[in-house]
N, C-alpha and C positions, 0 to 999 in steps of 0.2 A: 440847572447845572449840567443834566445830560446835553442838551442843545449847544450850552458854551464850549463843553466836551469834544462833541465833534466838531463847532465850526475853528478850534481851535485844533484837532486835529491835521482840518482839511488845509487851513494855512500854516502850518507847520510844515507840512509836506508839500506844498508852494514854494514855500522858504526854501527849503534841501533844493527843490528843481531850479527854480530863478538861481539861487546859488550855484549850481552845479553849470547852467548854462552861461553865468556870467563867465566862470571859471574860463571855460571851454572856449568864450569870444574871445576872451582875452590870450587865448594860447592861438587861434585861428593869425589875430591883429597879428601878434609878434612875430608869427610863421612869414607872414605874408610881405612884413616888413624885410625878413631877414633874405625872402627870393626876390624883393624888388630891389633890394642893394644888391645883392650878388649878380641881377641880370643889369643892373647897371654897370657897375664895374666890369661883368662882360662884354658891353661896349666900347664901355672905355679901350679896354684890351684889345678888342677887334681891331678898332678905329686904330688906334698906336699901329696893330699889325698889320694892315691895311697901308696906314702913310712910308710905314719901313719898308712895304713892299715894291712901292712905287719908287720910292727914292732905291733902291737896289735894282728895280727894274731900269730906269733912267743910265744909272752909272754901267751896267751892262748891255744896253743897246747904245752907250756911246763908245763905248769898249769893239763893239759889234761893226759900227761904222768905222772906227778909225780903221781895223783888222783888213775890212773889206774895203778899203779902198787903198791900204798900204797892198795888198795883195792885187787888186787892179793895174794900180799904177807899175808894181813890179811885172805885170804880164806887157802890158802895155808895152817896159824898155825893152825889155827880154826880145817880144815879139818883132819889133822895131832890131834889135840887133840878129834872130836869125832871119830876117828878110836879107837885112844886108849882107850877110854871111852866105846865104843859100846864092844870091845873087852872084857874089864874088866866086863864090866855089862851083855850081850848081849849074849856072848858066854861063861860065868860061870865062869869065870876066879875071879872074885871077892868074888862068892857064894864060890869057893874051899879057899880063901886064907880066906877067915871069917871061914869058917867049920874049915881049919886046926889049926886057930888060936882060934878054940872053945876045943880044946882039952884039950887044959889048962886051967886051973884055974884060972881067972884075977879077980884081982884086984877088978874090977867093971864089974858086968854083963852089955851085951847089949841086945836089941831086937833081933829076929829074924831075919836074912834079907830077904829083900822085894827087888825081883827083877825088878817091876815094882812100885815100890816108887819112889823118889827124882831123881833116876839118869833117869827116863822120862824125868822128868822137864827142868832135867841141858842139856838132848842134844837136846830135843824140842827147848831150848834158843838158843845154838851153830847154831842148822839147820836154823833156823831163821835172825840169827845174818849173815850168809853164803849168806840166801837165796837175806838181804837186803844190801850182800853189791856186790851181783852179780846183783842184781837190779839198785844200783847207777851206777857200772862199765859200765853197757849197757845203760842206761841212757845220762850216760860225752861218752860215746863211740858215741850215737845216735846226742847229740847235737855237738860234735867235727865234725861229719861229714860234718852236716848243716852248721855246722860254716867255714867250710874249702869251701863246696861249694856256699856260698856265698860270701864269700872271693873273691873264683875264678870267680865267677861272676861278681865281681864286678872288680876287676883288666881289666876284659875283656872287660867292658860296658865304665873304664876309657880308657882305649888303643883306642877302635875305637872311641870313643871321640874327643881324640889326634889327631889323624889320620885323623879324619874330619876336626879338626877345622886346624889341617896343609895344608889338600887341599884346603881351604877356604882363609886361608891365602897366598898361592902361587897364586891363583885365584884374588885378591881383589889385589894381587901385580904386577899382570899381566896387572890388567885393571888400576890401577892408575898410571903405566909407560904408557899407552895407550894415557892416558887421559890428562897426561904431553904431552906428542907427539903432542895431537890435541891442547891443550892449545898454544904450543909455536908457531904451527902453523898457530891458529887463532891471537894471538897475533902479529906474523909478519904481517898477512894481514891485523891485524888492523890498525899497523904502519904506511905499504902500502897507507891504503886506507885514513887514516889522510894526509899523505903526498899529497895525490890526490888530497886533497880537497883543501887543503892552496893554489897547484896549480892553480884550479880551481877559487878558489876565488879571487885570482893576477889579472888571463886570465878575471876573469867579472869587477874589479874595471876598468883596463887596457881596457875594451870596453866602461864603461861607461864613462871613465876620455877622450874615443875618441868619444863619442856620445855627450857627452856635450860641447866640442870645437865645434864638429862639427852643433848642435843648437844652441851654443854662436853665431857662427862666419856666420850664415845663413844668414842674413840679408844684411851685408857686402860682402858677396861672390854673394849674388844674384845680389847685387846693379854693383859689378862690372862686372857680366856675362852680364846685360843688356845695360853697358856702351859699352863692348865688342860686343855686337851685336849689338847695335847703331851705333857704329863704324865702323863695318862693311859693315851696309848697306849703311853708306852716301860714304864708298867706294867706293864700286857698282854704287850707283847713280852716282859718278863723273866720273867714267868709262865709263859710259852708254851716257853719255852728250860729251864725249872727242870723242867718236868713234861715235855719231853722229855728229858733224863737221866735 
């Protein structure tokens, strides 16, 4: 009984740990499950942020060229009209077509012309007009850059993102098959060790169900060990009395 005592003991307290560590894999499995869906759907997320960002980059570097080349083309006429303007004014072209056309006798007199009059003004505006749209051009050119480099930035901050959160997830799938492995393995030796114990417990009814005949039946067993050694020595005695005659 002391021996079933303690090996019943000692798989009891087997039980409680297998138990306790089953418990435990099984809160590990779920954890692991609940970060491998969340870093997935982290991808997902990226990935959507990622394709939104391209499509928004695309529609602003076309934004970017149309800009830059409506501002081109507008320097281009501009430029094209103060050549001809500087020309007419600038290099006398205008003073000879007013002189030759003073030759004659019109209609209606004019002033004089002033070669530094009105047409200052009008290519002052043009150069202006030139200067402020080489000013935007460089401008959508300076923020298209920025915007491209952070673009690319940021595609680049999403990828190893990805990338992390994929080795985390091969990781977290590595040790939840691990941790299935120890489960089912604790769980067998838990089986194991239930079994043991039902054993065990049979083997102590089964000593008690022979301890208790055997204090039932004590009294009766002694009474006839006594008869039997009674017996025996009134044997002896009559033996003893025969062979003395």
């Amino acid at each position: 009984l002391k021996e079933n005592d303690r090996t019943t003991y000692e798989k009891t307290e087997l039980k409680k740990d297998l138990e306790t560590k089953i418990a435990q894999l099984e809160a590990l499995i779920e954890q692991l499950a609940e970060e491998i869906a969340a870093a997935k759907d982290q991808i997902d997320k990226t990935e959507v942020e990622i394709k939104k960002a391209s499509q928004t980059r695309e529609e602003e570097n076309k934004e970017f060229q149309s800009v830059v080349a409506d501002q081109r083309a507008t320097q281009a006429i501009l430029n094209k009209a103060l050549m001809k303007l500087k020309d007419f004014y600038e290099k006398g072209i205008g003073k000879a077509v007013l002189l030759q056309s003073g030759k004659q006798e019109p209609p209606v007199k004019f002033n004089a012309y002033k070669a530094n009059g009105a047409s200052n003004s009008v290519i002052g505006l043009i150069e202006q007009i030139i200067e402020d749209s080489k000013a935007l051009e460089a401008e959508t050119t300076a923020g298209e850059t920025q915007a491209q480099a952070d673009y690319q930035q940021f595609v680049k901050d999403g990828n190893n993102l990805i990338k992390d959160l994929q080795a985390a997830i091969a990781s977290k799938l590595k040790a939840s098959a691990s941790a299935d492995a120890d489960k089912a393995q604790a769980s067998a030796s838990h089986e194991s060790t239930v079994g043991e114990l039902e054993e065990l417990e049979q083997v102590q009814a089964d000593l008690h169900a022979e301890c208790d005949f055997v204090l039932k039946n004590f009294d009766v067993r002694q009474k006839a060990r006594l008869q039997e050694i009674e017996a025996i020595q009134k044997g002896k005695a009559i033996l003893s009395g025969s062979n003395a005659k």
